[in-house]
N, C-alpha and C positions, 0 to 999 in steps of 0.2 A: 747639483747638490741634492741629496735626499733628505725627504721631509720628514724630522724626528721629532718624536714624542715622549716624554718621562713618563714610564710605568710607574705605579704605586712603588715599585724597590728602591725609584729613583736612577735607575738603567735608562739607555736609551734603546728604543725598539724602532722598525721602521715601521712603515703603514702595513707591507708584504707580510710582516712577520706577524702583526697582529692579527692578520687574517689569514695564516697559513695552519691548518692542523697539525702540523708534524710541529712546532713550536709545543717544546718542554711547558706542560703546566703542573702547578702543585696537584698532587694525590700519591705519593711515595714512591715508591718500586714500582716498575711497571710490572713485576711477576704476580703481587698484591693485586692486581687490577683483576676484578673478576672472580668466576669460581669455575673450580674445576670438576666436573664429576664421572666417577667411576662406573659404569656399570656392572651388573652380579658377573654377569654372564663373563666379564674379562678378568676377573680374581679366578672365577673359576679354573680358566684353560690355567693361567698361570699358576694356581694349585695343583690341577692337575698333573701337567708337564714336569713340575718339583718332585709332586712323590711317584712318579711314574719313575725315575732319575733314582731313586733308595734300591741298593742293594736288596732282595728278598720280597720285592713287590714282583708280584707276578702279572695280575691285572686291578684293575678297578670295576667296582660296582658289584650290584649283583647278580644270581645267576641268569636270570630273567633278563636283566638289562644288559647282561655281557652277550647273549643268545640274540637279542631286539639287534644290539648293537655291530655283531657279524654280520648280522642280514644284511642291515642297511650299510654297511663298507665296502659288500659287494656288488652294489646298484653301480653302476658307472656312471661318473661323476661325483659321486658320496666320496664324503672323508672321513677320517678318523676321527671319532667323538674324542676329545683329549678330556672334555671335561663329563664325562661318565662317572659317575661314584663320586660327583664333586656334588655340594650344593652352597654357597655364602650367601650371606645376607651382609648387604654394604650399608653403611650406612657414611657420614660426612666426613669423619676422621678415622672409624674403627670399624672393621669388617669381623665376624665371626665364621666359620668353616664346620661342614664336617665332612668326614669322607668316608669313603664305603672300600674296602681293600681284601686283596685276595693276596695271601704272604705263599713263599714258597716251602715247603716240607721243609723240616729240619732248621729252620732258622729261630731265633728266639725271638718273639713275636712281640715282648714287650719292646727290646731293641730294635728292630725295625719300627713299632711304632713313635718311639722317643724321634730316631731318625729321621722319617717320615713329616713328623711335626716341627720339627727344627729347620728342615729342607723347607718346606711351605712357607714357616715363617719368615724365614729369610727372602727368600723370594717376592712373597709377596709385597713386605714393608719395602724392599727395596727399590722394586719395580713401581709400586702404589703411592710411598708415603703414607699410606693406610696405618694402623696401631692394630697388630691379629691380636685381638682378645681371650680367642680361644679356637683350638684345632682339637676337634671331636673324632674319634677314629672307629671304627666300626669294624672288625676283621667278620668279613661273610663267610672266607674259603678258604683252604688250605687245597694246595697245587700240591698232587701226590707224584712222583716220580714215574709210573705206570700212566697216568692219565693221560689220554687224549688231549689234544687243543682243542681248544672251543672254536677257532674254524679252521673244517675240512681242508685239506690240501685243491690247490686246483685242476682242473681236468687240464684246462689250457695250459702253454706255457712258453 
């Protein structure tokens, strides 16, 4: 015979249970339990990788940082900065953006940026539960049809 006890509900519990951790106690949802936090640096990639994804984006950031950012892609073992031309600021429920973009020739820039901002936002709330406040857009460069890539071809291949 196991030796039982009335809890306050008026349940019966055994002694095992009393002392076992994995027994249900009051404090709601266990999803509630705790917090959860975001860092800048993972809104970023996932801004990045959104307006990277808009039709008429050509690159991100600026010239300087798209130049730093060849360099170092072709260090072996380096990878592709996805969050270049990104920077957020997170905070506990709402995140703020802005981004730094390089559109290509002939595209209508305000449209692409509408785009751009839409892609982000979706993304981000999605992926974060975050609230985007605001997506700041910055066009540095227009990609001319004539122009070179900003990096060289390789010798290797």
């Amino acid at each position: 015979m196991t030796d039982m006890t009335e809890n306050r509900g008026g349940e019966s519990e055994t002694p095992a249970a009393r002392r076992s951790p994995l027994v249900k106690r009051s404090g709601g949802d266990p999803g509630s339990r705790g917090r959860t936090t975001i860092a800048d640096g993972v809104v970023e990639k996932i801004a990045g990788l959104a307006a990277r994804d808009v039709d008429g984006v050509h690159a991100m950031g600026s010239g300087i940082s798209r130049t730093f950012g060849a360099v170092r892609d072709r260090v072996p073992g380096g990878a592709k900065s996805v969050t270049r031309g990104v920077k957020a600021e997170v905070g506990e429920v709402q995140a703020a953006l802005d981004l730094e973009i390089v559109v290509v020739y002939g595209v209508s820039i305000a449209d692409v940026a509408r785009d751009v901002r839409e892609n982000v936002i979706t993304a981000v709330e999605r992926m974060t539960g975050l609230e985007v406040v605001e997506v700041n857009i910055a066009v540095s460069d227009v990609k001319l049809p004539d122009e070179e890539e900003e990096e060289p071809e390789r010798r290797i291949q």
